[in-house]
ZADO-8126 format. One line per 2 residues: number of its first residue (from 1); their letters; for each residue x, y, z of N, C-alpha, C, CB. Coordinates in steps of 0.02 Angstrom, whole numbers. Glycine has a CB too. Layout:
NUM) a) X,Y,Z,X,Y,Z,X,Y,Z,X,Y,Z  ...
***
This chain:
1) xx) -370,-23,623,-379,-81,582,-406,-138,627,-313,-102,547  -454,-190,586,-459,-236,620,-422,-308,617,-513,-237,617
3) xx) -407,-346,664,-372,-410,650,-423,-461,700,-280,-406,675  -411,-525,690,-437,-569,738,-367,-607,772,-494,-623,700
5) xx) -382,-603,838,-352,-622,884,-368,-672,922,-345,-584,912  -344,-755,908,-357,-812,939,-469,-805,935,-304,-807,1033
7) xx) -480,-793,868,-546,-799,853,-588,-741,863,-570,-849,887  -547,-686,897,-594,-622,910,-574,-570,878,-599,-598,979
9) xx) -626,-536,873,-607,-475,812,-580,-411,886,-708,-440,743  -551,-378,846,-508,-339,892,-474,-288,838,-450,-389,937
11) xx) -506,-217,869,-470,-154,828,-394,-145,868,-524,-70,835  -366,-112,798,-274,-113,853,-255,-46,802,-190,-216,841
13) xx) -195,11,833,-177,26,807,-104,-4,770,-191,66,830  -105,-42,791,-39,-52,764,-41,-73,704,0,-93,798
15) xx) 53,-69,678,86,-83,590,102,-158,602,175,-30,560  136,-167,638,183,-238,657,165,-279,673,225,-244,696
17) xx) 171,-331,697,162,-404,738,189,-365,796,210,-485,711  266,-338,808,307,-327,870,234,-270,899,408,-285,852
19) xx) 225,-239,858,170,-169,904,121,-194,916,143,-97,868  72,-236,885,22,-281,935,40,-318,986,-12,-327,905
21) xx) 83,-377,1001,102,-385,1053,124,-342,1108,132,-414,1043  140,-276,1101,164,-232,1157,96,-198,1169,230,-178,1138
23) xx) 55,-207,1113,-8,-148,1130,-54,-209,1186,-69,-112,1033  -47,-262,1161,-68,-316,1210,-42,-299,1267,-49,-384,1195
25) xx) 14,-290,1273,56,-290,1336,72,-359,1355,19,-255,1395  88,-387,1291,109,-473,1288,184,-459,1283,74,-527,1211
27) xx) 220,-409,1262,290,-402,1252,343,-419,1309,298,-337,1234  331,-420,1360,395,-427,1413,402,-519,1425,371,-377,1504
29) xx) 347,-513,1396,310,-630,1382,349,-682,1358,243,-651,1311  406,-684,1393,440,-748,1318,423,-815,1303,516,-769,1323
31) xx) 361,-791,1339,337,-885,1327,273,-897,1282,310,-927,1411  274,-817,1244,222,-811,1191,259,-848,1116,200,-719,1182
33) xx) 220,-876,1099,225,-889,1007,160,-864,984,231,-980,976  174,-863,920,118,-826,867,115,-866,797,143,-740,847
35) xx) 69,-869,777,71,-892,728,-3,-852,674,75,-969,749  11,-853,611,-30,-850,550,-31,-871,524,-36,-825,520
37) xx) -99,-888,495,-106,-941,439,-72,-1016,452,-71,-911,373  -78,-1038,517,-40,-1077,545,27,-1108,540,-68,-1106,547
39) xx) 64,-1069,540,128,-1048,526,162,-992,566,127,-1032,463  204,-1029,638,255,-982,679,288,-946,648,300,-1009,716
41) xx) 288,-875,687,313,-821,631,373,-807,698,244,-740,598  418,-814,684,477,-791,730,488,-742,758,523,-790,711
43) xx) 509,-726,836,505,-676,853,565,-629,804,508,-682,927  599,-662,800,660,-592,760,622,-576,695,760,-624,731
45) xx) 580,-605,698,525,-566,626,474,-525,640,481,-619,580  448,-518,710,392,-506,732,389,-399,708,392,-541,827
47) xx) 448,-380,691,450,-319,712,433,-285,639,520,-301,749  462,-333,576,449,-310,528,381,-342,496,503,-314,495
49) xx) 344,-392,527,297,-415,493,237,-375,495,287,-475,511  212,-350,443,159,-302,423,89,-315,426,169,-287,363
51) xx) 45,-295,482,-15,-312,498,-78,-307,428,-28,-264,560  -100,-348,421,-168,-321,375,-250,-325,405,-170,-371,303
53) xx) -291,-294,387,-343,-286,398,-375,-361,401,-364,-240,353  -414,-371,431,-446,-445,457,-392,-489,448,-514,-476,413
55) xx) -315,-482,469,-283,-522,476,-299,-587,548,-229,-482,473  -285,-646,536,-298,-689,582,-226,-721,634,-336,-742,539
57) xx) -249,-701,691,-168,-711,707,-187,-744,791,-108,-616,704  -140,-801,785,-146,-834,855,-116,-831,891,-151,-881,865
59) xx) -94,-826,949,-75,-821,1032,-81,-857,1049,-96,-788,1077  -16,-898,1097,-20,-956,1116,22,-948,1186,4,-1005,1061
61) xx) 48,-947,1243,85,-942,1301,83,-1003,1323,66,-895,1348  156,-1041,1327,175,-1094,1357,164,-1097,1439,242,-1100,1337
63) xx) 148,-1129,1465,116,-1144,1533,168,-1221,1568,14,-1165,1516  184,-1190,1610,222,-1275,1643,154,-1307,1698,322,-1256,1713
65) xx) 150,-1354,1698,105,-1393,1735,112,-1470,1755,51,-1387,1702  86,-1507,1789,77,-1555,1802,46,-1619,1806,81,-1544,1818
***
């Protein structure tokens, strides 16, 4: 299936929100948020939320700086 990812199209196998982030290899990340349809989707949701085809989904990783 395809989804867009922070503006890029990107085939994935995955069902979930939780299985794209691991197929990313964003999963061990706790400083990732996500959001759709601009709207944070919680990680304790991430596992059941059900991917769709040209779904649009953003990635965001908190950064400390100065």
């Amino acid at each position: 299936m395809k989804v867009v990812i922070n503006d890029k199209p990107q085939e994935t196998s995955a069902k979930t929100l939780a299985e794209l982030v691991k197929e990313l290899g964003l999963n061990d990340q706790p400083t990732i948020a996500v959001a759709i349809g601009g709207q944070v989707v919680a990680r304790s949701s991430w596992a059941t939320y059900a991917l769709t085809e040209n779904l649009s989904v953003l990635m965001i990783r908190a950064a400390q700086g100065g």
